[in-house]
C-alpha positions as CSV (number, residue, x, y, z in Angstrom):
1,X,0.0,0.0,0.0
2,X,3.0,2.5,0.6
3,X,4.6,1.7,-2.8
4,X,1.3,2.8,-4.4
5,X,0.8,5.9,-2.2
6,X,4.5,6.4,-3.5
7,X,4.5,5.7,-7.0
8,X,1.2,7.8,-7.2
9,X,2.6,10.9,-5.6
10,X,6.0,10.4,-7.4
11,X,3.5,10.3,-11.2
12,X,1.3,13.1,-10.1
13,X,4.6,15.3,-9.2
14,X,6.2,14.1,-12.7
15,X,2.7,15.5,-14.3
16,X,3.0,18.8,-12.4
17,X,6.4,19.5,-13.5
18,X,5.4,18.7,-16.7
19,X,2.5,21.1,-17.0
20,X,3.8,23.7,-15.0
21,X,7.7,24.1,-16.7
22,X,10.6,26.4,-15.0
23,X,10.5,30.2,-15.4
24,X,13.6,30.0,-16.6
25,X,13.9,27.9,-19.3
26,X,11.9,30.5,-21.3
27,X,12.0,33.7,-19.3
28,X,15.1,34.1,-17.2
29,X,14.5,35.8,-13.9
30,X,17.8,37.9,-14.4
31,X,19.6,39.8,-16.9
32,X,21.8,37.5,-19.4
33,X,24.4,40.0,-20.5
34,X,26.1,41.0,-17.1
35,X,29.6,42.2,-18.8
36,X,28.9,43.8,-22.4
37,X,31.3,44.9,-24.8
38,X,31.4,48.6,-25.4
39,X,32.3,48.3,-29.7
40,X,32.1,45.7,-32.4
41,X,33.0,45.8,-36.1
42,X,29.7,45.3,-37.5
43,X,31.7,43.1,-40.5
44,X,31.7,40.2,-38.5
45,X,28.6,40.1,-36.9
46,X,25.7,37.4,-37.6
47,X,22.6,38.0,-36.3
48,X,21.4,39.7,-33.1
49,X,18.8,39.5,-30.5
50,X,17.1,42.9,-28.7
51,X,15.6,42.4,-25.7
52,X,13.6,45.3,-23.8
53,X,14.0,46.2,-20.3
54,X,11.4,44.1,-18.5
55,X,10.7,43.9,-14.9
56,X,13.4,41.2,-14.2
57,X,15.9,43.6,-15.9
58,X,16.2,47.2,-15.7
59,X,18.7,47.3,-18.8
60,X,18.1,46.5,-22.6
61,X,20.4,43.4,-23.7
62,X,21.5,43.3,-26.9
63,X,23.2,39.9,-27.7
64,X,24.9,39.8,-30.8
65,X,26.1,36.2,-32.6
66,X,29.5,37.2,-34.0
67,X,32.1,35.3,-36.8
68,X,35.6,35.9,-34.9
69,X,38.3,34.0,-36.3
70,X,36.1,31.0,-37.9
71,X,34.3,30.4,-34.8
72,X,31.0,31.8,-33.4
73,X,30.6,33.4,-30.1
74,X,27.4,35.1,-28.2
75,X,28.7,38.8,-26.7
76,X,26.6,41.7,-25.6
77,X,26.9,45.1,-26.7
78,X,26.4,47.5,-24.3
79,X,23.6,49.4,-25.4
80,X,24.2,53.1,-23.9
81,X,27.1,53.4,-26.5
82,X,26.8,55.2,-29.8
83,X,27.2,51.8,-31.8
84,X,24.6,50.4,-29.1
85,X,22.2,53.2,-29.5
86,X,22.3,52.9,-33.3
87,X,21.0,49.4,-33.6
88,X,18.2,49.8,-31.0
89,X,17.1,52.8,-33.1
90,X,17.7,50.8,-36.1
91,X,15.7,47.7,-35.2
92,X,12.6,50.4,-33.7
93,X,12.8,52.2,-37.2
94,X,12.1,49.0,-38.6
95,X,9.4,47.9,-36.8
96,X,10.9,44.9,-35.4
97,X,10.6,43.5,-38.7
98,X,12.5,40.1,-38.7
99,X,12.7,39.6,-42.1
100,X,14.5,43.1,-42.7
101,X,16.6,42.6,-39.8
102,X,20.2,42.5,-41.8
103,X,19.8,46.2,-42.7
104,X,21.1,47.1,-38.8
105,X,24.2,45.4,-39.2
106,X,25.1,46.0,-42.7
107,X,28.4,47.7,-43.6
108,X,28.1,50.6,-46.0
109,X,30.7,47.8,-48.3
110,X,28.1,45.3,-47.9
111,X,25.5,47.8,-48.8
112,X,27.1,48.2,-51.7
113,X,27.8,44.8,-53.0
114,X,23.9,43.6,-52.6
115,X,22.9,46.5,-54.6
């Protein structure tokens, strides 16, 4: 009788957690760039993620995904610089369109060479 009030408890747990999953594997309860870089040559970066200041942040995090030396690395870029400023204007002046989100990080040579 104890091994089914155990295995019970232990299957109704296993469905909670299931149901219910940890805040932060989707939403982080803390900031995820704590040291940020302060300049980047926009050549080598990839892609980038924006993220707004939210209640579990007081900062905006910019995470860029950059090409440095044939290997890819995550760094933040700290946004009260001028370069930092720049791409938070540039990704609002888009409208946070995804599709046109290369334009923020183009060089004026790689302008150039897609038109």
């Amino acid at each position: 009788m104890n091994c089914k009030f155990q295995a019970t408890t232990l299957l109704a747990l296993a469905l909670i957690c299931a149901y219910f999953p940890a805040e932060s594997a989707s939403n982080p309860l803390r900031c995820l760039c704590i040291n940020s870089i302060n300049q980047v040559r926009f050549r080598i970066v990839e892609d980038y993620l924006i993220i707004p200041k939210e209640a579990h942040c007081r900062t905006t995090q910019i995470i860029l995904v950059i090409n440095y030396q044939n290997s890819k690395m995550e760094v933040c870029l700290n946004p009260e610089t001028k370069q930092g400023r720049a791409l938070v204007a540039c990704w609002d002046r888009i409208g946070h369109d995804i599709t046109r989100k290369k334009e923020c990080i183009l060089t004026p040579r790689k302008r150039a060479a897609e038109n």
